[in-house]
N, C-alpha and C positions, 0 to 999 in steps of 0.2 A: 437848680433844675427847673426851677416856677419862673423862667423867662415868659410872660404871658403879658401880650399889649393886646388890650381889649377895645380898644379905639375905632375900631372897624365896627362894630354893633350896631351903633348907626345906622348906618349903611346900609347894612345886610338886612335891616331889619324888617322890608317890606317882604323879600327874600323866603325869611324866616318864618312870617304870618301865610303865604301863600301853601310854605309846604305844609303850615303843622294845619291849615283850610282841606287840604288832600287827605292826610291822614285823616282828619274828620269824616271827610267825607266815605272813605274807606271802611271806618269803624264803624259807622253808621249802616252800610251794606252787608255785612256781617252778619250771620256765615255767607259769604259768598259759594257762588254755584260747584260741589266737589270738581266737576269736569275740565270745568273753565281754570278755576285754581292749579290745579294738578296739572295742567296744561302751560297755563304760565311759566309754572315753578321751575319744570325742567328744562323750559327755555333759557330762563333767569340763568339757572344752575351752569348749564352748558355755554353760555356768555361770560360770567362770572371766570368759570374753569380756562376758555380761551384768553380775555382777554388778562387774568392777572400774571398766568404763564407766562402768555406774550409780552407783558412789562417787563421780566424777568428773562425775555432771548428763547425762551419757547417759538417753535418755528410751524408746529403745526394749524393751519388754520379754522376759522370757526366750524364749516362743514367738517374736517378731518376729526378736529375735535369730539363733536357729536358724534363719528361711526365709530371712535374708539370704544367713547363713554357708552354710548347707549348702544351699539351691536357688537361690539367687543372684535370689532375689524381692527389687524396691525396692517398699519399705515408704510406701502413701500419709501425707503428713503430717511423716512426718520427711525431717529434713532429711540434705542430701547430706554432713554431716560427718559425722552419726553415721552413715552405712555406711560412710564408710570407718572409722572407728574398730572398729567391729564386725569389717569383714573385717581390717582390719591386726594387729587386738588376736590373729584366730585363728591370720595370717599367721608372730607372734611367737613366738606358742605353739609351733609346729609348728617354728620355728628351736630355741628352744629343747629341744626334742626330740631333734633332731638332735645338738647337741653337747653333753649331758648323758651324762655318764656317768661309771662307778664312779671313776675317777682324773682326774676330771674337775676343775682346778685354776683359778680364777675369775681372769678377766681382762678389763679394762676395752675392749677392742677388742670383748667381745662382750655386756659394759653399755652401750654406744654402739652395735651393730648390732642391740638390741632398741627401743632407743628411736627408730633410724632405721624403723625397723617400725611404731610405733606412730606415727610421724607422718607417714608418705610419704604424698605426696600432700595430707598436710593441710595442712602447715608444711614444704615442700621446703626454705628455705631454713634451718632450725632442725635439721632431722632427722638425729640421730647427732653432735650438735656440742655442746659443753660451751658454755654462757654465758660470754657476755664483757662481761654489764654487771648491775647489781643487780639484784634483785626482792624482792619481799614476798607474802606470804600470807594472802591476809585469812582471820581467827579464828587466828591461829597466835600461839602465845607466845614467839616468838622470831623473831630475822632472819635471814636466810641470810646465811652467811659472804661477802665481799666476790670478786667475778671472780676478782680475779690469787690466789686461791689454793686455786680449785676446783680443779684438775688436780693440787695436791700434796697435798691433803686426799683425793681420791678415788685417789690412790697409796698412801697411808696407810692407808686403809679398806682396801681390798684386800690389803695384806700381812699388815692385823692379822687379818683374814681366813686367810690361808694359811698366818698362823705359829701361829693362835690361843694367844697369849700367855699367857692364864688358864683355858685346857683348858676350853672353856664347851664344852657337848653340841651336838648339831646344831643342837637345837631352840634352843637358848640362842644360838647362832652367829649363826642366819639371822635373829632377831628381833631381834639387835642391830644387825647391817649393813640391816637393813629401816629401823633408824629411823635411824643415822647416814647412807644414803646421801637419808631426807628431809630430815634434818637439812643438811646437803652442798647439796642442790636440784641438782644441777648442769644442770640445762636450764632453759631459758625457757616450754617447755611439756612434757605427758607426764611429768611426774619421777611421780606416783602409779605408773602401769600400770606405767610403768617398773621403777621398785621394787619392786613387788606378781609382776612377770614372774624378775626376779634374785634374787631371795632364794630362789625356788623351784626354781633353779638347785643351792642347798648343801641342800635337805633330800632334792631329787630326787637327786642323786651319791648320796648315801648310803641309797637303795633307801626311802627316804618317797614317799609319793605327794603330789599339789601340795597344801600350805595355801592353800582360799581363802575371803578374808576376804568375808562377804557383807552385801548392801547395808542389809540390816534390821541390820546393826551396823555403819554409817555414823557415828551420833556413838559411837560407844564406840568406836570404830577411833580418830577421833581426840583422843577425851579421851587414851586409852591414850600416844597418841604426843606428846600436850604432857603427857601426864606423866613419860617417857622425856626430854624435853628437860628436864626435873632430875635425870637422874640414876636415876629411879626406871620402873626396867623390871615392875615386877609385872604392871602392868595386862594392859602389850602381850602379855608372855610368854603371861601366861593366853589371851591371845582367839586368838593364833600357836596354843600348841597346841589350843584349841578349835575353830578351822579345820582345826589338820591333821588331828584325833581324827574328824571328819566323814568326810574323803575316805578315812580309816583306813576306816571303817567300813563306808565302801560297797563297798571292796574286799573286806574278809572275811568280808562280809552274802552275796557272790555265789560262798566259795568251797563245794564240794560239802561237804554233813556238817560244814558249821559249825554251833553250836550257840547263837549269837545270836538274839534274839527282841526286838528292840528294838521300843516300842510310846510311842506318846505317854502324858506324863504323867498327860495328865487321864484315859486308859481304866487306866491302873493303880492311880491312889488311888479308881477308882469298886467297881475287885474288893471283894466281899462279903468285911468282917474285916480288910479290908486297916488297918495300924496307923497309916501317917501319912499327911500330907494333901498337899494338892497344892502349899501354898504352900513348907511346909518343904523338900520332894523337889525344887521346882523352884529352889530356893535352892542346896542341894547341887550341883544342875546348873550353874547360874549362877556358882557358883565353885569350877568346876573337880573336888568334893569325889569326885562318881562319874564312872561312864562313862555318858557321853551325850552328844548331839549337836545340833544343832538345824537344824531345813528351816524356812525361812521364817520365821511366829513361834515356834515349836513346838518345844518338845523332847523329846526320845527317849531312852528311859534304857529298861534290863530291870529287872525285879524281881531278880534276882538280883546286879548291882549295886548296888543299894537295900540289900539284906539283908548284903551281902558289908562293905559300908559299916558299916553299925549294928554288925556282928559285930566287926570291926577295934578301932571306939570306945569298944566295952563291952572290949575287951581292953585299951585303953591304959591305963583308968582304973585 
């Protein structure tokens, strides 16, 4: 089950230092403003609730979304599962909230009360219950482990979890239990949200805000995780913290006298003089190399980024 090539860390590692630079900086602002917070969150919440549906063939969009969740409008045309998915998915969120915290030490009673969440009312008979007979994945390169020995594989996962035996970072933690517990499948329905809900459980204890994977990286989510299912985590790592370097962002975008200016790519290769173009800066974005973020198809990086970048590379040389 411990297929794990750690060879990317390398790499990743400037990556790594920039995010856990934001959480400092975060923790440092603390308590942040109620209003501003609480503002955020439901933002967050109702993105989160869109976009993991929508990895999952959910068809209602992010506006639709929020008049379910938050004014309890039925949406003509969709159908009656996807609100409940919408309202369960924010139902989940909200549990997960509750029992997140600094010492907060992961356990399968409350991997099984998110996934009862996410399918109440859709699959009463399924919800919060470990599978007890095969399944398969269509487009997946691999099969899921046999019944009788999900409940000691997902015992396993959780201690390697708790004991973290190879001292992996947060970031490196939750992106590995992210793909052993799809790897795992252990339900017959919801194992995505499900996942996508618990893994944000180990970045959120340790004062990260939630990684969320979004829908315009639908097949690169799962290229990422059939390539995790050899052993080779690079992919997923990257796109984990290019999710989490988002919601990083939006949180220190909003704190008083921060000094971020994040701008889309394409208005900063257009500045007069500016030295590189849009395809190379968006390359650098694409793999991880600066700070940036992406909304929709779009990504956001500052010019000083950019510059901070080149300066580093002319130094290594």
């Amino acid at each position: 089950m411990w297929n794990i090539d750690l060879t990317y860390r390398k790499e990743m590692q400037s990556t790594f230092e920039r995010l856990y630079e934001k959480q400092a900086v975060l923790n440092q602002s603390r308590p942040l403003p109620n209003i501003a917070l609480q503002k955020i969150k439901e933002t967050l919440s109702v993105e989160w609730t869109y976009n993991s549906n929508s990895i999952e063939g959910n068809t209602l969009s992010l506006r639709e979304t929020q008049m379910v969740i938050q004014e309890g409008i039925t949406v003509k045309g969709k159908s009656l599962r996807e609100h409940f998915e919408a309202k369960n998915h924010d139902k989940a969120v909200d549990y997960l909230y509750e029992i997140v915290s600094q010492d907060y030490v992961l356990r399968s009673i409350d991997i099984l009360s998110l996934h009862g969440l996410v399918l109440r009312t859709i699959e009463d008979d399924f919800a919060g219950r470990i599978r007890n007979a095969g399944v398969r994945i269509t487009g997946a390169n691999f099969v899921p482990p046999n019944a009788n020995k999900v409940s000691d594989l997902l015992d396993e996962l959780i201690a390697f979890v708790n004991e973290n035996p190879l001292g992996l970072n947060d970031i490196e933690l939750a992106t590995i239990f992210h793909h052993k517990l799809v790897w795992i499948h252990p339900f017959f329905d919801g194992n995505g949200r499900t996942v996508r809900l618990a893994m944000n459980l180990l970045l959120m204890r340790k004062g990260f805000p939630p990684a969320i994977i979004l829908k315009n990286d639908r097949k690169k989510y799962y290229d990422a995780l059939n390539q995790a299912n050899k052993g080779n985590y690079q992919k997923l790592t990257l796109l984990m913290s290019q999710s989490l370097e988002r919601t990083l962002n939006i949180y220190v975008t909003s704190l008083p006298d921060n000094d971020y200016n994040f701008q889309e790519i394409s208005n900063i290769v257009e500045e007069p003089n500016f030295p590189y173009g849009q395809e190379y800066v968006s390359l650098l974005a694409r793999q991880g190399k600066i700070d940036a973020y992406k909304e929709g198809r779009n990504w956001l990086t500052t010019k000083d980024a950019i510059e901070n970048y080149m300066t580093n590379r002319k130094r290594k040389r």
